[in-house]
C-alpha positions in Angstrom: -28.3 92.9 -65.8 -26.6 96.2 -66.2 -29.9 98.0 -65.0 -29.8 95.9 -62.1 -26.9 96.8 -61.4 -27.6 100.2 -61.4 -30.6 100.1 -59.3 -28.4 98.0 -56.7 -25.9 100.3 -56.4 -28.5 103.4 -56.0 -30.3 101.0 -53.6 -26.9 100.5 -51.5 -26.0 104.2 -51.5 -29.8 105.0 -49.7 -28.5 102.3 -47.4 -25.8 104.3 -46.3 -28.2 107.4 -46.0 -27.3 109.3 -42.3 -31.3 109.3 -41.3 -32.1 105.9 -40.1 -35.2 106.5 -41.9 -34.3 106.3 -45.2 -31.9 103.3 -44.7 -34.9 101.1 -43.1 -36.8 102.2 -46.7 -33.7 101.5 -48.8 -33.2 97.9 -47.3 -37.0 97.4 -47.7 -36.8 98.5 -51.5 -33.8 96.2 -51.6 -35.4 93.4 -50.6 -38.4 93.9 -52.7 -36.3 94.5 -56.1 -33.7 91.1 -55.1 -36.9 89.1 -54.8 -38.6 90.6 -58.1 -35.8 89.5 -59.8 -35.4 86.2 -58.5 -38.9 85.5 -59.1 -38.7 86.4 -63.1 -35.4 84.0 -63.1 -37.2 81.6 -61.4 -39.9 82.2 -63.7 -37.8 81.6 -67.3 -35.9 78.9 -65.5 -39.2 77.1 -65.4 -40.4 78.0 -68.6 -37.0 76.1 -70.0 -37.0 73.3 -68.0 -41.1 72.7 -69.3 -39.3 73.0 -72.9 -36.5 70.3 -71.9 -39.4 67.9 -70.5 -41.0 68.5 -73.5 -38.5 68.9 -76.6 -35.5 66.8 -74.7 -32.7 68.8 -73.1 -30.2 68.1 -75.9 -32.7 69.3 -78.4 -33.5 72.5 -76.5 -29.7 73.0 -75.8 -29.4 72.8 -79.7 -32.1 75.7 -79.7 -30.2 77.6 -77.4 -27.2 77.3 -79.0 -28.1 78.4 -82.5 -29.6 81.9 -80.5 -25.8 82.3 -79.4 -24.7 81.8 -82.4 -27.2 84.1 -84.5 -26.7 86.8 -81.3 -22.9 87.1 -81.8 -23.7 87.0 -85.7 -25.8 90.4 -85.3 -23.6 92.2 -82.7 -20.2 91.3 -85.0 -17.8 89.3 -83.8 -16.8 88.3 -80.2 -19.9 88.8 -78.6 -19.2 92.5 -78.0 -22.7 93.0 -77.5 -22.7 90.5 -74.0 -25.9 91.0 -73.0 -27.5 88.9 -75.3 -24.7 86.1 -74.5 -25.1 86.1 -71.1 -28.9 86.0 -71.1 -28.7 82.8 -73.4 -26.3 81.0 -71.1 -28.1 81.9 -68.2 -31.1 79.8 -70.5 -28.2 77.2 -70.9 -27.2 76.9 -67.3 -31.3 76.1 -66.5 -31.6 73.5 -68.5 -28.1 71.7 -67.4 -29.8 68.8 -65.3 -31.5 67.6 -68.3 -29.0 67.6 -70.5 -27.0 64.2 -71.6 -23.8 63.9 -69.8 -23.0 62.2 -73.6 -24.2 64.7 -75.5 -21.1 65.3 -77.7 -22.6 67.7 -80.4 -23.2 71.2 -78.9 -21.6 71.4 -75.6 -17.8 70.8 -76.4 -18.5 74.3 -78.6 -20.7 75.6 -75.7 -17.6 75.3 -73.8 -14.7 76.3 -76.7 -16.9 79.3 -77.3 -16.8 80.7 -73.7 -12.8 81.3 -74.2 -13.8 84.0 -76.1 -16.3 85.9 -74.2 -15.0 89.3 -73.5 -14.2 90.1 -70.0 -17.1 91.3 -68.9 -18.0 90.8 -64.9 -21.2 89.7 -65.3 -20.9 87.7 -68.5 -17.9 86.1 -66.7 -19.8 85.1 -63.4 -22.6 83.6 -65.5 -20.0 81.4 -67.7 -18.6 80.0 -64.1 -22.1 79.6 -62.8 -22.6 77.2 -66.6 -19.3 75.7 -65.6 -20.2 74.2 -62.4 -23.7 73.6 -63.3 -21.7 71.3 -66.1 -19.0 69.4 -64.3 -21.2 66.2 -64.5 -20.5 66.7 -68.4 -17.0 67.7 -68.0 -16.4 64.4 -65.8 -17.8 62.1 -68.4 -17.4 64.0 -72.1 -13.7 62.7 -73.4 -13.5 66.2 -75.0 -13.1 67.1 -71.9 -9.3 66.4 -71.7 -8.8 69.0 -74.1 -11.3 71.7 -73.0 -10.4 71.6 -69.3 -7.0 73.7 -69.5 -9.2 76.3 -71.1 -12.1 76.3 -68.5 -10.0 76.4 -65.6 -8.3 79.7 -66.9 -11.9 81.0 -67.5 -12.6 80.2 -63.8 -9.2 81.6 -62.7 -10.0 84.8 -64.4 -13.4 85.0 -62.1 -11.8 84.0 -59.2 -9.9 87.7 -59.6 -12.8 89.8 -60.9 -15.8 90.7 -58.5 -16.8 88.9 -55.5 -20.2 87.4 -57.1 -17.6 86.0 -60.3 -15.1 84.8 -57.7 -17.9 82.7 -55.4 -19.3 81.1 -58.5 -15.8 80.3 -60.2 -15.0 78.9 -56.6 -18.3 76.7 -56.3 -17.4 75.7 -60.3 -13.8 74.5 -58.6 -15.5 72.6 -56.3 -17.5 71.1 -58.3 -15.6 69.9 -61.0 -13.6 68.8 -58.1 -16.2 66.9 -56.5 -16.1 65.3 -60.2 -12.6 64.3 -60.2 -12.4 65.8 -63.0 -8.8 67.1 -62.6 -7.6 63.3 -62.7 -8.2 63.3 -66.3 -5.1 65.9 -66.8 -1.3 65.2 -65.6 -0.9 68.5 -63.9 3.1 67.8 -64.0 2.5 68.3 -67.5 0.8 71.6 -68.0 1.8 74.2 -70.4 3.9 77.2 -69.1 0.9 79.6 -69.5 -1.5 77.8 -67.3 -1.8 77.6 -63.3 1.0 76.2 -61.5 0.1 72.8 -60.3 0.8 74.4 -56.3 -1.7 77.4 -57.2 -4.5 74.5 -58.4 -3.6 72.5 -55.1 -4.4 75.8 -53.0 -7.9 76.3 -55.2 -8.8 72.6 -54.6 -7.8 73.0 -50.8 -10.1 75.7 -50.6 -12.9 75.4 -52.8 -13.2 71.5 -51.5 -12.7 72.7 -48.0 -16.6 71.8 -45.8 -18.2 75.0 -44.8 -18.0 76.6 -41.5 
């Protein structure tokens, strides 16, 4: 992802290129690279989901979850080493429409463990993206009372990091919105360190807002 990145941003600067030229080639190349890589993602997205049919998404979500585990054990602690991390979670956010909104083994420390993800931009919009590809889960697990507080800073801290990890905390919002997930949790009650009630009202407004 930090390649692509790269290329992107080499890719944007041709864009801006003074000879008209070059900027028609450079939004060509764009183009070309953007659907290269939305074709591989499509491609291991499939290859998962054939795994789910076939294994059971709870099963291959337990498969996916032991790679995050032995990824972080290899790299040290805290998932310094992100790229591995968010690679598996992408894996994890494929697979979320066949996975049990029951399942009570795996995903509560799915969700505990993205808390402490380093801050990391693209790591960070991936972990919203799993967030809202979740909110069914979040809407029906009872862990859910307890993990919620945590989420909703995760998505919080997207919402002020790039404008990729801001749209997807925003769709997570609306999501786990769309859910009603947030009456599970007395907002009059929350702890001091966590978004004002008024701030979460102006989120919801927003994020549940249709599109123009």
């Amino acid at each position: 992802m930090e390649h692509e990145k790269a290329v992107k941003e080499a890719l944007n600067a041709l864009y801006h290129h003074p000879d008209d030229t070059v900027r028609v080639q450079a939004d060509r190349w764009l183009q070309n690279f953007q659907g290269t890589l939305d074709a591989w993602q499509a491609t291991v997205a499939d290859v998962l989901i054939d795994a789910a049919l076939i294994l059971g998404g709870d099963t291959t979500l337990k498969i996916l979850y032991m790679k995050l585990l032995e990824a972080n054990a290899q790299t040290g602690n805290n998932f310094q080493e992100w790229r591995p991390a968010e690679a598996i979670l992408f894996c994890i956010w494929a697979i979320s429409n066949y996975v049990s909104v029951v399942e009570a083994e795996v995903m509560p420390q799915v969700m505990a463990l993205l808390q402490n993800l380093p801050q990391q931009a693209q790591l960070l919009q991936t972990a919203c993206l799993l967030v809202g590809a979740y909110s069914k889960w979040l809407n029906a697990a009872p862990a859910s009372v307890s993990i919620l507080p945590s989420i909703i800073r995760i998505l919080m801290s997207g919402m002020g990091t790039s404008e990729d990890c801001a749209a997807a905390a925003a769709l997570a919002f609306r999501h786990i919105c769309d859910g009603i997930v947030f009456s599970l949790v007395n907002l009059t009650s929350l702890p001091s360190h966590f978004p004002s009630k008024h701030n979460i009202d102006i989120i919801i407004t927003y994020t549940t807002k249709p599109a123009v």
